[in-house]
C-alpha positions in Angstrom: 112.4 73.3 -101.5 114.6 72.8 -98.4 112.5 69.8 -97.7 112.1 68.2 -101.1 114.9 68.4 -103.5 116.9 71.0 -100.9 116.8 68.5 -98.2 120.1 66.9 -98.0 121.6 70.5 -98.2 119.2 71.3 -95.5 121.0 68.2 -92.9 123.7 69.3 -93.9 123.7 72.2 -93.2 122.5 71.6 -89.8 125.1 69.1 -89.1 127.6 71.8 -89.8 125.8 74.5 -87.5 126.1 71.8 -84.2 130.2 72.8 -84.5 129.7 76.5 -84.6 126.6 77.6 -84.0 127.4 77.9 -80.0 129.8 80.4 -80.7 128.0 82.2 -83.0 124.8 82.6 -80.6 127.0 83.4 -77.7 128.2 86.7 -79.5 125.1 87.5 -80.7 122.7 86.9 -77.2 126.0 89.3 -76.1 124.3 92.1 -78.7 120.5 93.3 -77.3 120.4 95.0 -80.4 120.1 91.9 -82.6 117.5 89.5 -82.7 118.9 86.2 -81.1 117.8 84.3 -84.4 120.0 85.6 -86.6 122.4 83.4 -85.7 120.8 80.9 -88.0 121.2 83.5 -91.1 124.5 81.4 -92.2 121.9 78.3 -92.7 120.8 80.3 -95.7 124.3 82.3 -97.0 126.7 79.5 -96.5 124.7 76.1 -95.3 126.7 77.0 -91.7 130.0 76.4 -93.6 133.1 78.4 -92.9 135.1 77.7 -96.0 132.1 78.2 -97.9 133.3 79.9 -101.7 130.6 81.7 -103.5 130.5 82.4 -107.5 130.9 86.4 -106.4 134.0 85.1 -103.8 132.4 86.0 -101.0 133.8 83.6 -98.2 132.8 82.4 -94.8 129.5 81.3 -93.1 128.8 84.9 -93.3 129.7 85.3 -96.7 131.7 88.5 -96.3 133.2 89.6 -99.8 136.7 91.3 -99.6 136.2 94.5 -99.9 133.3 94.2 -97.0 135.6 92.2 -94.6 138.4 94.8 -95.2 136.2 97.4 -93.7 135.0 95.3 -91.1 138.5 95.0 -89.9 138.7 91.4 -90.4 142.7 89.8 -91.4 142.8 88.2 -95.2 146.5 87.1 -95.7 148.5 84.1 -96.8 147.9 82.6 -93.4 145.1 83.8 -92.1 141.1 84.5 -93.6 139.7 85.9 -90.8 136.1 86.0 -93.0 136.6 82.2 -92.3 136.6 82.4 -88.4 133.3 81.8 -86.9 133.7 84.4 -83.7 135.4 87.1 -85.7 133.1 86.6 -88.7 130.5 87.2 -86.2 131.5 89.8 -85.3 132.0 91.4 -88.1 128.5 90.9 -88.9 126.9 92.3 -85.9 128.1 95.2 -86.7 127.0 95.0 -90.4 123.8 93.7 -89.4 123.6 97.0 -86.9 125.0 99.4 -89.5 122.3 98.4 -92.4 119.6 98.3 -89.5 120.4 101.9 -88.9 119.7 103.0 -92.2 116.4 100.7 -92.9 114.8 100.9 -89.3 113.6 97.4 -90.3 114.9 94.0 -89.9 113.1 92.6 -92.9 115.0 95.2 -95.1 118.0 94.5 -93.1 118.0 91.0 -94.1 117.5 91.8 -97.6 120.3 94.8 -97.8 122.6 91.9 -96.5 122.1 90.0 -99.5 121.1 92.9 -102.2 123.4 95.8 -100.9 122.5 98.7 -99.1 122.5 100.5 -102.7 120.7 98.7 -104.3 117.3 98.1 -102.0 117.8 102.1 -101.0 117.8 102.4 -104.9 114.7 100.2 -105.6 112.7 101.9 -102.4 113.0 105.9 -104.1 112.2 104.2 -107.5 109.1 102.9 -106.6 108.2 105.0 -103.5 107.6 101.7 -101.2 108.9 101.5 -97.9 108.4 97.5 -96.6 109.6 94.7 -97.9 106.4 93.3 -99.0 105.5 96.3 -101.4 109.1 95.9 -102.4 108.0 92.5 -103.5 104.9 93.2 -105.2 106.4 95.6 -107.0 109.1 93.8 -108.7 111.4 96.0 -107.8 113.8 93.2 -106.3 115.6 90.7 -108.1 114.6 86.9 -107.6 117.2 86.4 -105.1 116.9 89.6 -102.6 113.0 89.1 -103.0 112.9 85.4 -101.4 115.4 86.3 -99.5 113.8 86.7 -96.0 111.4 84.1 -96.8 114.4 81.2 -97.5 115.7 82.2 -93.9 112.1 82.2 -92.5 111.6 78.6 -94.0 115.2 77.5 -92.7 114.8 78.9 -89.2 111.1 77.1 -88.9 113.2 73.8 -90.2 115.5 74.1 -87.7 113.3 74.8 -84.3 111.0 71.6 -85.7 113.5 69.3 -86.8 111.4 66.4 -85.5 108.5 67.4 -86.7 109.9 67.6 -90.2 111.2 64.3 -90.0 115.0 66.1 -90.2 115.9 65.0 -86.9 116.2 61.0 -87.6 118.3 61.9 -90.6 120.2 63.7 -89.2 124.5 62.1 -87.5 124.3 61.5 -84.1 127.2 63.0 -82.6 126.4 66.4 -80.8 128.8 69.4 -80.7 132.2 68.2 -79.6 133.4 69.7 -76.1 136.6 71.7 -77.2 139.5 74.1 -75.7 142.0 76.4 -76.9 145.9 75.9 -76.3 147.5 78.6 -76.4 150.3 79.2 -78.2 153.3 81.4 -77.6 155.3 80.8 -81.1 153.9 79.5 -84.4 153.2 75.6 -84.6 152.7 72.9 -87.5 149.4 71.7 -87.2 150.6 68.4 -88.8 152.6 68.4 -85.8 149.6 69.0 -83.2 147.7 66.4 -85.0 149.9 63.7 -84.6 150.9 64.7 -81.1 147.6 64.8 -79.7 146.8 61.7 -81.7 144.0 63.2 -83.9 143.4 63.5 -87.2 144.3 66.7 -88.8 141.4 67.2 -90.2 139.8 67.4 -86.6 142.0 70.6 -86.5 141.2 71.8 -89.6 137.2 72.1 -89.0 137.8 73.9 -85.6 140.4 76.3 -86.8 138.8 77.3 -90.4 140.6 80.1 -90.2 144.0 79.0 -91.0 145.0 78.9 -94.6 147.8 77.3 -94.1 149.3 74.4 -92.0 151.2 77.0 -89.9 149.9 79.1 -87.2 150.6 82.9 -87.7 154.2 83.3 -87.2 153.4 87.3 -86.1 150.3 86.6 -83.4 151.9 86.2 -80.0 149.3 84.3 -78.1 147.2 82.5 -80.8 144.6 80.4 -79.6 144.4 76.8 -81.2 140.8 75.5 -80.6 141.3 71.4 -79.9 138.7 68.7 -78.6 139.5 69.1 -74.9 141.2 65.9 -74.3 143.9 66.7 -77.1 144.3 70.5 -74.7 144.9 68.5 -71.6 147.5 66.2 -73.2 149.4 68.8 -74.9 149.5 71.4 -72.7 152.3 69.9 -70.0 154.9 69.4 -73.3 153.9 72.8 -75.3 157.2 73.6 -76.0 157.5 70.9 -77.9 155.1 71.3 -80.7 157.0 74.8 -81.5 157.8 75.2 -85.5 160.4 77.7 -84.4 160.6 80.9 -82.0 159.6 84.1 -84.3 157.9 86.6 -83.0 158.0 89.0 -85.8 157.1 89.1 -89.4 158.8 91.9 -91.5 157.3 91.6 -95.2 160.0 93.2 -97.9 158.8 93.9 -101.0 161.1 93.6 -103.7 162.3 95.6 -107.0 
């Protein structure tokens, strides 16, 4: 599938996992207790793309529903989606990974837990008495989905470690991963602003800040990193205090009656 009729997801994809994926393996070779591979699980939930929407609303490369990212501790407001940020995303799902690997003692249940629920392959295990994946399988306890689950991310991760042999490589843009920085920011700033500062397009700023649901950085996070190509950091960092929407330091939210 992900070479036939799949394939042009399947560059895609990989294009997309070029601009994150570095982050993403950094946190997770920073975690013995994961296997280093499982930074290419967003191939499969999301195609590697942070503002990825599903038909459930799950959101993010990870694909973190809200009541899941709430526990997690990750930020969903009207300017941020934390679900949406590839480091704390990652996070997030280290330690969800972890958690359902506690309970199943298997990484192939694990897997399939992520996409299922915890519930439900715990449910489908006592029903029919199995206790691997493959029984689980054969026994039709698993709906379509959960059941090739492991196997799509297999396929996916073989994809991606042979691209040239599956031809994938020579379709595939040629740009690498950009080099990138983070400015800094002391007070909230207008993106728009940044964009046409640094002479970039804001789109640029967009794809390297996915978290940001709005064109304004949060007006309450003292110290917010804005991730830039490099060469936009070293041009705006001398006149900062320029690109500074105004000087708020606090939020209070009211609610009214």
């Amino acid at each position: 599938v992900y070479l036939t009729r799949g394939r042009e997801y399947t560059i895609r994809a990989i294009e997309r996992s070029m601009l994150y994926r570095g982050t993403v393996e950094e946190i997770i070779r920073g975690d013995p207790g994961i296997p280093p591979d499982i930074s290419l699980l967003p191939l499969l939930e999301s195609g590697y793309d942070p503002r990825a929407v599903s038909r459930s609303k799950a959101v993010g490369a990870w694909q973190f529903l809200g009541k899941t990212s709430k526990i997690l501790g990750l930020r969903t407001d009207r300017f941020v989606d934390e679900r949406r940020d590839p480091a704390k995303s990652t996070v997030a799902a280290v330690r969800h990974l972890k958690n359902l690997n506690s309970i199943f003692n298997s990484w192939e249940l694990t897997l399939a837990a992520y996409n299922g629920g915890a519930g439900y392959v715990k449910r489908a295990m006592l029903r029919t008495r199995k206790t691997s994946l493959l029984e689980l399988k054969r026994s039709g306890a698993l709906r379509g989905e959960t059941s090739e689950y492991v196997s799509r991310y297999a396929a996916l991760m073989v994809i991606y470690k042979n691209r040239e042999l599956f031809a994938i490589a020579e379709d595939m843009g040629k740009t690498g991963p950009p080099v990138t920085g983070t400015l800094e920011l002391e007070y909230p700033v207008d993106i728009r602003s940044v964009a046409e500062k640094a002479g970039i397009a804001l789109e640029t700023i967009q794809r390297l800040n996915p978290e940001l649901s709005t064109n304004l950085t949060p007006p309450d996070i003292k110290g917010y990193g804005l991730r830039l190509p490099a060469d936009a950091v070293r041009r705006l960092e001398p006149d900062k205090e320029s690109l500074y929407a105004f000087k708020c330091t606090t939020v209070k939210r009211h609610i009214v009656r």
